[in-house]
C-alpha positions in Angstrom: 20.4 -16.7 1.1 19.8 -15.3 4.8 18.0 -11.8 2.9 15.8 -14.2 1.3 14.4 -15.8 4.3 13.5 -12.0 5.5 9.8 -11.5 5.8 8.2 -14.8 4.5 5.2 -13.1 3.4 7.0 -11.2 1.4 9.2 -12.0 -1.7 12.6 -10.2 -2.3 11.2 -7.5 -4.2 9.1 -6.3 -1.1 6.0 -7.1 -2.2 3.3 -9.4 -1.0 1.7 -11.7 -2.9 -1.9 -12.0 -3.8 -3.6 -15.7 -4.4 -6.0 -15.5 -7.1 -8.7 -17.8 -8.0 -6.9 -20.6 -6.3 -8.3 -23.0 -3.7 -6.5 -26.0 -3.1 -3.3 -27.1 -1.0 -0.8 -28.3 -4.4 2.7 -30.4 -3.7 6.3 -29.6 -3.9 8.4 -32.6 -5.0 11.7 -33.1 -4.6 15.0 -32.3 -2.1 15.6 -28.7 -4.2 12.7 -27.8 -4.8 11.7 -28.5 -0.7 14.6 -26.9 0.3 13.9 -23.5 -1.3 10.3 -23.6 -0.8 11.6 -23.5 3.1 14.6 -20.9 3.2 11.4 -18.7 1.5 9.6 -18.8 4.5 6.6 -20.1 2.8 3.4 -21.7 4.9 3.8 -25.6 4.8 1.3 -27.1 6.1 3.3 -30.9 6.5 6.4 -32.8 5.2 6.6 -35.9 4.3 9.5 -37.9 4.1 10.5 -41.3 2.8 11.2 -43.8 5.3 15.4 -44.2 5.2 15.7 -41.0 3.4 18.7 -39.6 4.6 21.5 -37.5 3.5 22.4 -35.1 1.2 20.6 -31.8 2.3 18.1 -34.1 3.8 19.7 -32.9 7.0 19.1 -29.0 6.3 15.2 -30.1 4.9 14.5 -31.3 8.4 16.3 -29.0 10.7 15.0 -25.8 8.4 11.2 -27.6 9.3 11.6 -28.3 12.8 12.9 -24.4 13.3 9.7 -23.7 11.4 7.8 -25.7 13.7 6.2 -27.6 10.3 4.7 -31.3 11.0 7.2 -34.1 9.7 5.7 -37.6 8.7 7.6 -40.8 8.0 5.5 -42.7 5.4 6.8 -45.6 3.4 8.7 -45.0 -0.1 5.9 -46.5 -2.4 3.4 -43.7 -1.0 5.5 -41.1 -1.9 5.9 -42.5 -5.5 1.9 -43.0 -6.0 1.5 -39.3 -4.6 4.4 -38.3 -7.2 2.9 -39.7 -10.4 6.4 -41.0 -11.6 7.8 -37.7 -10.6 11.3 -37.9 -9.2 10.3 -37.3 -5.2 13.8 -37.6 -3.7 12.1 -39.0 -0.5 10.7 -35.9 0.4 7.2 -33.7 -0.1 6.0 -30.8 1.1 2.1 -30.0 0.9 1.7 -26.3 0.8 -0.6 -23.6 0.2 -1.9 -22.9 -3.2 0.7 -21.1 -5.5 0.6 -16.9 -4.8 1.0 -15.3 -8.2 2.1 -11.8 -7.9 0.3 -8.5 -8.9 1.7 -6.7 -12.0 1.5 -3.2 -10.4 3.0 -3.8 -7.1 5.7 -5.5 -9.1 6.4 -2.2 -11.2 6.7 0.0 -8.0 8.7 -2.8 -6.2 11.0 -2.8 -9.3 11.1 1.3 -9.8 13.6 1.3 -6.2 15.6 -1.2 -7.5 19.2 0.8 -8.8 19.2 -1.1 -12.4 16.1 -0.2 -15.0 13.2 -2.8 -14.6 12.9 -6.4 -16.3 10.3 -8.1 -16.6 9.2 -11.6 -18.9 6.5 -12.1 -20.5 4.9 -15.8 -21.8 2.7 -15.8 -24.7 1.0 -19.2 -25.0 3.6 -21.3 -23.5 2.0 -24.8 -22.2 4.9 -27.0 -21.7 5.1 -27.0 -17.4 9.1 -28.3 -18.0 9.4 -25.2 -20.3 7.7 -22.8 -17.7 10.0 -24.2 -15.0 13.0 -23.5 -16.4 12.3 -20.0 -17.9 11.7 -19.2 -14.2 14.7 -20.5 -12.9 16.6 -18.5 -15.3 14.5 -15.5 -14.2 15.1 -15.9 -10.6 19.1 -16.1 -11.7 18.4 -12.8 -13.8 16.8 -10.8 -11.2 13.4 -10.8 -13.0 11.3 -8.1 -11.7 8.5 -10.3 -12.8 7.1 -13.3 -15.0 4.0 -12.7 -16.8 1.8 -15.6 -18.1 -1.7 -15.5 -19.4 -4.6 -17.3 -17.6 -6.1 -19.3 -20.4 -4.1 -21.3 -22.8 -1.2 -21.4 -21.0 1.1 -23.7 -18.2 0.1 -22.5 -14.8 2.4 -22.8 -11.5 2.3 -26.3 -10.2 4.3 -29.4 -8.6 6.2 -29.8 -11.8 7.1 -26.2 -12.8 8.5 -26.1 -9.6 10.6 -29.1 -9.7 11.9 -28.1 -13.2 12.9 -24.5 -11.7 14.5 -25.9 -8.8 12.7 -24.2 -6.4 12.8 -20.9 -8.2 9.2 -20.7 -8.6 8.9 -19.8 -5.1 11.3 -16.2 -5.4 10.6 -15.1 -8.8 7.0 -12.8 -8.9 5.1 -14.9 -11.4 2.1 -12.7 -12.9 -1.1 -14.2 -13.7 -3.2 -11.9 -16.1 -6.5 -12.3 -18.3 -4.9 -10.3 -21.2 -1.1 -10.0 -22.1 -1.9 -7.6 -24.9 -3.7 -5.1 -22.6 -0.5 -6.0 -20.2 1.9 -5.0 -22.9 0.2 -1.3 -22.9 0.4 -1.4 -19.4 4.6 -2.0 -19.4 4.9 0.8 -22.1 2.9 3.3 -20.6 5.3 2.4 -17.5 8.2 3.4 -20.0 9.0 0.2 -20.9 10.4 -1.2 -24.2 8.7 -4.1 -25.5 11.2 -6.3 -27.6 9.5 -9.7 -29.2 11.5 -12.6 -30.2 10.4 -14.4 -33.1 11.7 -16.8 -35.7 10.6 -13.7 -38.4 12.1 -11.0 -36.4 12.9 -7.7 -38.1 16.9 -7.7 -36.7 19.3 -10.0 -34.8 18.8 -9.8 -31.0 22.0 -8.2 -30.6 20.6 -4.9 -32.1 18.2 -4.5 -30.0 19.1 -2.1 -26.7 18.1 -3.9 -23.6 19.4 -1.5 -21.0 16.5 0.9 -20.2 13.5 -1.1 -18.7 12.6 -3.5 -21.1 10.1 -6.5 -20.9 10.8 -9.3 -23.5 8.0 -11.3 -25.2 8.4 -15.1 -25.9 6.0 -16.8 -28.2 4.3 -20.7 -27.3 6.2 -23.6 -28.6 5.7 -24.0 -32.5 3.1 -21.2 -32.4 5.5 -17.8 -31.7 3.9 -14.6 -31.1 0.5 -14.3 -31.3 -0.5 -11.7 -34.2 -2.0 -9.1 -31.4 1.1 -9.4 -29.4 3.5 -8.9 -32.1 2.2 -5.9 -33.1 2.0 -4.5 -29.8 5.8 -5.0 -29.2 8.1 -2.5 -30.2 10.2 -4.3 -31.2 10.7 -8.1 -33.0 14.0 -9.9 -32.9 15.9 -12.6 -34.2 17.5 -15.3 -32.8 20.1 -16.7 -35.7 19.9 -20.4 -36.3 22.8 -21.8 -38.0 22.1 -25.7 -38.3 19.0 -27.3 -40.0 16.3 -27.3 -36.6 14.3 -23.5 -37.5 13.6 -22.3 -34.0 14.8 -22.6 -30.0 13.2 -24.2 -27.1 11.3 -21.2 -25.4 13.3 -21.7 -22.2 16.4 -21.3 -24.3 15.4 -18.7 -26.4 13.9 -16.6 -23.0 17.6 -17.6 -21.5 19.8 -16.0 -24.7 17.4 -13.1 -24.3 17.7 -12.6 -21.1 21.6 -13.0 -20.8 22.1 -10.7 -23.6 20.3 -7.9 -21.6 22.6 -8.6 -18.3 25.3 -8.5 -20.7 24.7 -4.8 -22.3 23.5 -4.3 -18.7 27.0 -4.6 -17.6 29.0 -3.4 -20.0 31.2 -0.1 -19.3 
């Protein structure tokens, strides 16, 4: 954990982030969540706390914000669950600077010094914030050179993608882009393969080689792969489905994906 707290304004790729089109402080919710936000070394601007909120890594919360030199106010329980919205708060929040998506080409050069081939994710239409969250968390476990989701019709980065990543949202580079097909031709002309999953996928995601740089493609819940997308991959796989339910919660499906490629990554 210490090399992630290097250089707060930059992630561990050695990047810096760029905030884009965003004004407006946003919450972090929750002990996790908190906890990484801080070991990042991003800007909080103040922490609250439930009054009688103790233990647990409560302890690390507040030492990690004194260090940082970070405000700390005591307010009653009840105003930390009308600031939640039902959200499970934990007894802590920390009000922050708006969410700093990532630039796709710094990403590519951050990932070409890397000794493994690049990985990158890309989101086609997802909307569910749960789904988002954990897809990133499972990105940030990967080593995800980057997560790519569109502007418009999609989930973008707030209080509860972050609490469903557990604080992953602030390490993985999540890319924010106007058009994910024109972003595809971008990857390939990088040298990267694009591989698709799809419920109508030409072969079983086993066949397909993940270990050169590869970027996969998930399609939106119940909607798949947009038809422009699709043919713009190089590739469309299958995830087999043995039991009557047709098709895998994106987060799963991005999570099979993505542990199959560590897995032919690793292999002898």
């Amino acid at each position: 954990m210490k090399g992630r707290e290097k250089g707060a304004a930059r992630n561990a790729g050695g990047f810096r982030r760029q905030v884009r089109g965003e004004s407006q402080s946003r919450r972090v919710i929750g002990r996790q969540p908190v906890l990484e936000l801080l070991r990042a070394g991003r800007p909080v601007n103040r922490l609250f706390i439930a009054e009688g909120a103790e233990g647990g890594s409560m302890a690390e919360i507040t030492a990690r914000a004194k260090e940082a030199g970070i405000v700390i106010t005591r307010v009653p329980r009840n105003r930390l669950d009308e600031w939640a919205s039902g959200m499970n708060h934990q007894g802590v929040m920390a009000d922050v600077a708006p969410f700093a998506y990532a630039d796709l080409d710094e990403c590519l050069r951050a990932a070409e010094l890397h000794q493994r081939p690049g990985l990158f994710v890309l989101l086609d239409g997802i909307e569910d914030p749960h789904n988002l969250g954990s897809i990133l968390r499972t990105a940030e476990a990967c080593a995800v050179d980057g997560v790519v989701v569109p502007k418009r019709r999609a989930a973008a980065v707030n209080e509860t993608v972050v609490k469903a990543s557990a604080g992953a949202a602030e390490f993985v580079p999540v890319i924010r882009v106007g058009n994910l097909g024109q972003t595809i031709l971008t990857l390939k002309r990088s040298g990267y393969r694009v591989i698709g999953a799809d419920t109508e996928g030409d072969c079983d995601f086993t066949d397909a080689d993940y270990r050169g740089p590869t970027a996969l493609v998930i399609g939106g819940e119940g909607k798949g792969l947009g038809r422009l997308v699709r043919e713009r991959c190089d590739e469309v796989v299958h995830i087999p489905m043995a039991g009557r339910v047709n098709s895998l919660n994106a987060g799963v499906a991005a999570g099979v994906l993505l542990y199959e490629a560590i897995r032919q990554r690793s292999a002898p």
